[in-house]
C-alpha positions in Angstrom: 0.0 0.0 0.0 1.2 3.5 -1.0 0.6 6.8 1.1 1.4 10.2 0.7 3.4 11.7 3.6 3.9 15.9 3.8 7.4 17.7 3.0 7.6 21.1 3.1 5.4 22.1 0.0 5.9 18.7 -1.6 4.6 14.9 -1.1 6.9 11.8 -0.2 5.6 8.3 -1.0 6.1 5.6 0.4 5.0 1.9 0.5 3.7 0.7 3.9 2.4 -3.0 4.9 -1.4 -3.5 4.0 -2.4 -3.1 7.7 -1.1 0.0 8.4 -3.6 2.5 10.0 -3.7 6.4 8.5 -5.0 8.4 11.2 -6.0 12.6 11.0 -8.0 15.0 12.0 -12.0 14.7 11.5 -12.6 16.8 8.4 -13.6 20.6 10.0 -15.9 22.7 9.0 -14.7 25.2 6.7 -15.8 29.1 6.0 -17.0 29.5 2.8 -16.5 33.2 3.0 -13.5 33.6 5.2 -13.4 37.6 4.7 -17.0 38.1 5.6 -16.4 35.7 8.6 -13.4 37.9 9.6 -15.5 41.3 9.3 -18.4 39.4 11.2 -15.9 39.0 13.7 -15.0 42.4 13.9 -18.3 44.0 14.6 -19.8 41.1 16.0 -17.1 39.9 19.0 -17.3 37.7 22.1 -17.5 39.9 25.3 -16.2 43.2 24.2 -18.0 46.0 22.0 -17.3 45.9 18.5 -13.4 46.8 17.6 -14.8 50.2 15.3 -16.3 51.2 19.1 -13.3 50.1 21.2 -10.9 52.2 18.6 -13.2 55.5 18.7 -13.1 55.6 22.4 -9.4 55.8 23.0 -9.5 58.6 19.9 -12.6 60.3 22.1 -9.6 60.3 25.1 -6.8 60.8 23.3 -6.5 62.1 19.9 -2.6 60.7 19.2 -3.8 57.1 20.7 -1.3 54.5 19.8 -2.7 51.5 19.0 -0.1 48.1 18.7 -1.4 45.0 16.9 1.1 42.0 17.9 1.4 39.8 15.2 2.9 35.8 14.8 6.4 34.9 13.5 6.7 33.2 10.2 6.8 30.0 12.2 2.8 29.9 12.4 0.5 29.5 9.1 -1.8 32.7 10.4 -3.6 34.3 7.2 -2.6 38.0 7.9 -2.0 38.9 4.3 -4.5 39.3 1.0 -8.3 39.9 1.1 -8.8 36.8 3.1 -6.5 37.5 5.8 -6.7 39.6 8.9 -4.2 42.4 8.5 -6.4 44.4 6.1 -9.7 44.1 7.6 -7.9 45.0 10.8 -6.3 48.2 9.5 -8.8 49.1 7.8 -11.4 49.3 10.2 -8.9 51.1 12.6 -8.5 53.8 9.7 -12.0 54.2 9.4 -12.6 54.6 13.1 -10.2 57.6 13.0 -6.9 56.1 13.2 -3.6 57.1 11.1 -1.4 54.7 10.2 1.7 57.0 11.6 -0.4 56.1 15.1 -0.7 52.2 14.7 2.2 49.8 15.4 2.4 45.7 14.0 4.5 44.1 17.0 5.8 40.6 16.2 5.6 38.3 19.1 8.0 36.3 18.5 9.2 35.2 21.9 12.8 34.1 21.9 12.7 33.4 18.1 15.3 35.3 15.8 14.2 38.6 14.6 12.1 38.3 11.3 13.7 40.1 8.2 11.9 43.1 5.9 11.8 40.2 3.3 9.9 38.2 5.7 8.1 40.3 6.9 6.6 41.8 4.1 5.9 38.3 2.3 3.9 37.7 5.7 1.5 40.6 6.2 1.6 42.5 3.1 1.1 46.1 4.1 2.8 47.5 1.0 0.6 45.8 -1.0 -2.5 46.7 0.9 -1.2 50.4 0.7 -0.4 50.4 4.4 3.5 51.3 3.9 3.2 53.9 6.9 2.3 51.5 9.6 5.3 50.4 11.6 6.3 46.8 12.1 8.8 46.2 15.5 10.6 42.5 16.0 10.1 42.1 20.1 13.5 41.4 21.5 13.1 39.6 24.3 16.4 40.3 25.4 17.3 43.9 25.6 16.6 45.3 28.8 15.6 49.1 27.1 12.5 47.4 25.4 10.8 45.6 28.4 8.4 47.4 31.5 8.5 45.5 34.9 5.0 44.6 36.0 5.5 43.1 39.2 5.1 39.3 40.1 3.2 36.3 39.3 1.9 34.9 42.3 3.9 31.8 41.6 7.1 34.7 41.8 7.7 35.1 38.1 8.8 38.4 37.4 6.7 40.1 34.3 9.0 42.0 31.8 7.1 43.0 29.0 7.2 44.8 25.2 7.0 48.4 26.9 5.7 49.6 23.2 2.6 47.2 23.6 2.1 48.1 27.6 2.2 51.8 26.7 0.3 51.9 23.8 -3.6 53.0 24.3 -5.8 50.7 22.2 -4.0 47.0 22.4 -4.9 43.8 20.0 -3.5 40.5 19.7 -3.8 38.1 17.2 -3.2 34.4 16.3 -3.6 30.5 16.0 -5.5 29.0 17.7 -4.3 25.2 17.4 -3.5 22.5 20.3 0.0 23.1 22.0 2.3 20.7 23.9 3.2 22.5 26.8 0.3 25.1 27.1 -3.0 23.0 26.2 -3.7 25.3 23.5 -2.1 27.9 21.5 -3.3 31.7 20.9 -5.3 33.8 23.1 -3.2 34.7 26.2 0.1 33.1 24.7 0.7 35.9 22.0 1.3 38.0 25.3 3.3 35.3 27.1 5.8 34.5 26.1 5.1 36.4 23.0 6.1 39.8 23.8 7.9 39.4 27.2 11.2 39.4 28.6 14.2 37.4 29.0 13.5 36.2 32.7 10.0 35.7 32.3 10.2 33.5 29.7 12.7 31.6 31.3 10.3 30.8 34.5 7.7 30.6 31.7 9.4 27.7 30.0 11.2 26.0 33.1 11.6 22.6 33.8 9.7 22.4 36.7 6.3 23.9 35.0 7.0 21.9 32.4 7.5 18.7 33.8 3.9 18.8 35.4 1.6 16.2 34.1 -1.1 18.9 32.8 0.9 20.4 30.8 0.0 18.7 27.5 -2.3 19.0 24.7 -5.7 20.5 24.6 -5.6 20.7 29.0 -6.3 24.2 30.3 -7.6 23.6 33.8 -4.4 22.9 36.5 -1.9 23.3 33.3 0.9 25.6 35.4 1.6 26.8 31.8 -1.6 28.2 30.9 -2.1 29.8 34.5 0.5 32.1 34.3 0.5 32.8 31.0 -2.6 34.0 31.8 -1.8 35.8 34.6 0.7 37.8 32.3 -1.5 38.8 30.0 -4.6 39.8 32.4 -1.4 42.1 34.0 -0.3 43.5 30.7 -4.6 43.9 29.3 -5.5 43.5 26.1 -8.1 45.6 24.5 -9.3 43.0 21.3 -8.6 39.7 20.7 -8.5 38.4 17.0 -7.8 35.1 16.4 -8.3 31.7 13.9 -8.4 28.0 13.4 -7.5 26.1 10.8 -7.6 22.5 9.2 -4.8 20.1 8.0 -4.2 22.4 4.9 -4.7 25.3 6.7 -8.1 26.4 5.5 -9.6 28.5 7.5 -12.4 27.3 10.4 -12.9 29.9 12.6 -12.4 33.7 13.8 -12.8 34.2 17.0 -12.3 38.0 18.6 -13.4 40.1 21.4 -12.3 39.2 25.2 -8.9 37.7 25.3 -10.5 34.9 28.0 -13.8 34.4 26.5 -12.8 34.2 22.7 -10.4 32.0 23.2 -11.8 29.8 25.7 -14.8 29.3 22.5 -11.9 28.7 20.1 -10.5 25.5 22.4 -13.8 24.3 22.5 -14.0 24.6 19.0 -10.8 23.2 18.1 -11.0 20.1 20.2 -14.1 18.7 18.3 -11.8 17.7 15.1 -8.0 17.7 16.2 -8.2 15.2 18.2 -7.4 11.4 17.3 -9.2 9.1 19.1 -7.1 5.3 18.9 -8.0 2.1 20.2 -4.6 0.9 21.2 -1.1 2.0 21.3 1.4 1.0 18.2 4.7 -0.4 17.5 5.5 2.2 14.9 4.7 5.8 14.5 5.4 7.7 11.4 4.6 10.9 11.6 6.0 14.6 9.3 6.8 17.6 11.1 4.3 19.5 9.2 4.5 23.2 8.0 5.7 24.3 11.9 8.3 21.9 11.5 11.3 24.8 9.7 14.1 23.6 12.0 14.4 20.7 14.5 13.5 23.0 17.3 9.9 23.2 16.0 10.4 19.6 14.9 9.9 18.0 18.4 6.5 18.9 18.2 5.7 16.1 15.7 7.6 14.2 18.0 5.6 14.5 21.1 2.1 13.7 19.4 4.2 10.7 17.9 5.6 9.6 21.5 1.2 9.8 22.6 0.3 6.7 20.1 3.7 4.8 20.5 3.7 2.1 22.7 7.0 2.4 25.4 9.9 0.8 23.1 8.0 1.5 20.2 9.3 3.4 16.9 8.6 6.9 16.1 9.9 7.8 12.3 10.0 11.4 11.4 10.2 13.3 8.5 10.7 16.7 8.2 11.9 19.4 5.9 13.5 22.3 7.5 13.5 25.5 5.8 14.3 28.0 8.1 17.9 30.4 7.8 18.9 28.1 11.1 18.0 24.5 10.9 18.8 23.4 14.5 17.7 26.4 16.4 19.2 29.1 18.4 22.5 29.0 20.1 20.6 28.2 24.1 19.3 25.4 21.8 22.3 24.1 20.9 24.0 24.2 23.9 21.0 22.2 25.7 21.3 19.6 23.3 25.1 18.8 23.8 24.7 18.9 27.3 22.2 16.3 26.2 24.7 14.4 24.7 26.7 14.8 27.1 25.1 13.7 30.1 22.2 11.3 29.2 18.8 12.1 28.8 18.4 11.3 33.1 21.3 13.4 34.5 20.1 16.2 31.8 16.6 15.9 33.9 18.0 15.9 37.3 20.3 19.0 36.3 16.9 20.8 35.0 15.1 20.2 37.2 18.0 21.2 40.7 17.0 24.3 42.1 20.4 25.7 41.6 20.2 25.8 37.7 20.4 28.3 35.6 18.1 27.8 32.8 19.5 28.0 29.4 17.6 29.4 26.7 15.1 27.3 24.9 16.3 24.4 26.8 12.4 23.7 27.1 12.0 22.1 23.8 15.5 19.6 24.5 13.3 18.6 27.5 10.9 17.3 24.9 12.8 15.5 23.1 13.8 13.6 26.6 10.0 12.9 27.0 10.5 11.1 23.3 13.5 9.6 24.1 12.0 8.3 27.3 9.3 6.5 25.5 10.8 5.3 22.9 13.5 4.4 25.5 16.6 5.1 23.6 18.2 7.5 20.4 18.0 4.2 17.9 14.1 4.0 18.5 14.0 7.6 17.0 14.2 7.6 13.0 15.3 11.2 11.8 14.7 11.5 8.2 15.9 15.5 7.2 18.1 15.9 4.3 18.7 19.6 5.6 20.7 19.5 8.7 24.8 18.9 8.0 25.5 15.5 8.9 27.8 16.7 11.8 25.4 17.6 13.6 23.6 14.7 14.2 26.6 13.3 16.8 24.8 15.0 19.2 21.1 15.4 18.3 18.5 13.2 19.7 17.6 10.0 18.0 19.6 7.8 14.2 20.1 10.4 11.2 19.2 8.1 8.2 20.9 10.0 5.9 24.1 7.3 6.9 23.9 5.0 4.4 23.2 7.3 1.1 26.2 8.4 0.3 26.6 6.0 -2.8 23.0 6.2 -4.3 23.3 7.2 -7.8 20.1 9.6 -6.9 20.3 13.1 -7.9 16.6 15.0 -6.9 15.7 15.4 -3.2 12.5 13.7 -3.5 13.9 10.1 -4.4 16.5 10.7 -1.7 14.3 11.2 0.5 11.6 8.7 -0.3 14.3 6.3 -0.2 15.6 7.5 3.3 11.7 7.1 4.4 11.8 3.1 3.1 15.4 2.6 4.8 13.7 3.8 8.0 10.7 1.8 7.8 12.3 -1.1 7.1 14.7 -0.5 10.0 12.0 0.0 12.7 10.0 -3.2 11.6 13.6 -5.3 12.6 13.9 -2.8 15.7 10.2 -3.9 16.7 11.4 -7.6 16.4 7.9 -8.3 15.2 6.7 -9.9 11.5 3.8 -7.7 11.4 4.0 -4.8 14.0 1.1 -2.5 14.0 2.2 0.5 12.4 0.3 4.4 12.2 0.5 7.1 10.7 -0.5 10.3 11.6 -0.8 12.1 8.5 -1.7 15.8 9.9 2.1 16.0 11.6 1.8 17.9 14.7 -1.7 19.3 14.4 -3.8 15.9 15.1 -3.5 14.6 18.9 -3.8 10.8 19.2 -6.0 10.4 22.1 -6.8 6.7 23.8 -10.1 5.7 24.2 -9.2 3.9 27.0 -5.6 4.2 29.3 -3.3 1.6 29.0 -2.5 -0.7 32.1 0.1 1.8 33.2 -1.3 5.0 32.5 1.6 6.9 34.1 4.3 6.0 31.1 1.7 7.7 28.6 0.5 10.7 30.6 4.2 11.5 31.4 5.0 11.7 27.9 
């Protein structure tokens, strides 16, 4: 049996036993008219007045009223450009309600990614094209001091640095994706705020090993996710004026818009989301294949594949990846690096004891190596995790997590990616049916990447290895 497995913008195939399950998403229900569901939106919100309302009262207080609009990185499919998207409806109504564009600022919340170029930027949102040149686009830094406001404490004692252009501006709007997340239950809502657009030490406590080794903080849980509460808490400190944000399916059509309250919108997009992205399975598998999906551009954003992977493989089992990794930095950034060779280094264990000691000093973006131990513990070891990737230099897999299978290539007579890589995909398969030590292991794939969540119907006789994972 052939199937068709996502790379980048292209398809893979790749011939699987007859009894191999394909899993996704339940099909969603799509807008027909996504611009017409995005002005409904607008003047018809969840909890707040309309935003046309909202924008002509801080102009009634304040005629030079700043308004800031924070924005996604390119590492999240959000429609903001074109007359389907939600930069020009949003502009536009805030020009008709009085604003200039001299007074509005697009903020990108980018949290401790890199710093998006003009190139990027522009491909993203499209404000010259929509004749919006004037307004202003700002990359958050998360760390330079001279951007951030103090706000206080958490009451768990984090400290709340945020984008001091977003805290001091007068009319404040965030927008986003709304799609299940690994650590914080959900994304959008209060998480363009935190860790969006704050600071250095509050994204550290943000993303530390203790919060994140807490059992709730998983996909598509909210309540007791230590994750969720404080971002939360962040973001009802900082205030948000107008909340804007989407869903979308597999191929990132659009399902929803959902604006207003920050709380209350977004609390209706989870419940939303969670009717079709979740995977309901009857049993736990011997193999998982699985692509990293359009968030997958480095092996950072990679592990995300993996952890919905690790929730359908059996402990010991297989998890095969495939992923192509288009970002400027295919690993990640230098904090990233440095957790994984300490990684390397010490063992997956002592890495989690040295985490998770008091005394440590959290490196930067350690949070997603920690993942990639919650892989590595269910799969229980680095030859159980099949990397397929023809983009990161082969030196760097001595101390990445899991087997590179680009060993064993090298004297192909194969010129065009594609084959390469389809014939990486058939190496790996083959190697985790011997690894399973079964003639007929059940195999699955989970053909939506990182955006489906395998779910059990019913726990497995140790439920503790799967929540933990």
């Amino acid at each position: 049996m052939k199937i068709q497995i996502e790379y980048g913008h292209d398809w893979l195939s790749l011939e699987v036993p007859p009894h191999t399950l394909m899993a996704g998403m339940k099909p969603a229900r799509l807008l027909q008219d996504p611009a017409a569901a995005i002005k409904q939106a607008l003047t018809h919100p969840i909890g707040t007045p309309p935003l046309a309302d909202i924008a002509r009262s801080k102009l009634a207080r304040k005629a030079d009223a700043q308004a800031v609009i924070v924005v996604s990185d390119h590492t999240r499919p959000v429609p903001y450009r074109g007359e389907e998207g939600l930069m020009l409806p949003l502009l536009s109504c805030l020009k008709a309600a009085g604003f200039r564009e001299q007074q509005i600022t697009v903020l990108i919340g980018a949290g401790s990614h890199r710093n998006m170029q003009a190139h990027e930027i522009e491909a993203m949102l499209g404000l010259e094209e929509a004749d919006f040149s004037q307004v202003q686009v700002l990359n958050h830094e998360y760390d330079q001091p001279e951007q951030l406001v103090d706000l206080g404490s958490t009451r768990r004692g984090s400290r709340m640095l945020l984008n001091k252009t977003y805290v001091q501006a007068d009319l404040k709007i965030v927008t986003g994706l709304v799609e299940s997340h690994f650590m914080a239950g959900a994304s959008g809502g209060r998480k363009g705020i935190c860790p969006g657009i704050v600071g250095q030490e509050t994204l550290h406590i943000f993303h530390g090993g203790r919060l994140l080794n807490a059992p709730q903080a998983t996909d598509l849980v909210l309540e007791g996710n230590p994750l969720h509460e404080e971002a939360s808490e962040v973001a009802q400190k900082a205030g948000c004026d107008f909340l804007l944000n989407v869903s979308l399916d597999a191929d990132k059509r659009l399902t929803g818009v959902f604006a207003g309250d920050l709380f209350e919108a977004h609390r209706e997009a989870v419940r939303s989301i969670r009717q079709y992205v979740s995977i309901p399975l009857d049993q736990l598998y011997d193999i998982v294949l699985i692509p990293a999906g359009y968030v997958g551009v480095n092996h950072y954003q990679a592990v995300k594949a993996a952890i919905e992977a690790a929730r359908a493989v059996r402990p010991g089992g297989v998890i095969i990846l495939v992923a192509k990794h288009t970002d400027a930095d295919v690993l990640g950034g230098p904090g990233y690096k440095k957790a994984l060779k300490l990684l390397h280094q010490h063992g997956r264990q002592a890495f989690m004891d040295m985490i998770l000691d008091e005394k440590w000093e959290l490196i930067q973006e350690q949070w997603q190596v920690q993942m990639w131990c919650r892989v590595l513990e269910r799969v229980g070891g680095h030859e159980q995790l099949l990397y397929c990737c023809m983009d990161i230099p082969r030196e760097y897999y001595r101390f990445l997590p899991g087997t590179c299978m680009m060993s064993g290539q090298e004297d192909l007579d194969i010129l065009d990616e594609r084959s390469l890589m389809e014939n990486m995909l058939q190496r790996a398969l083959n190697r985790a049916i011997r690894l399973s030590g079964k003639q007929q292991p059940d195999i699955l794939f989970l053909k939506d990447g990182p955006y489906g969540i395998p779910e059990l119907r019913q726990q497995p006789a140790t439920p503790e290895a799967f929540t933990n994972t």
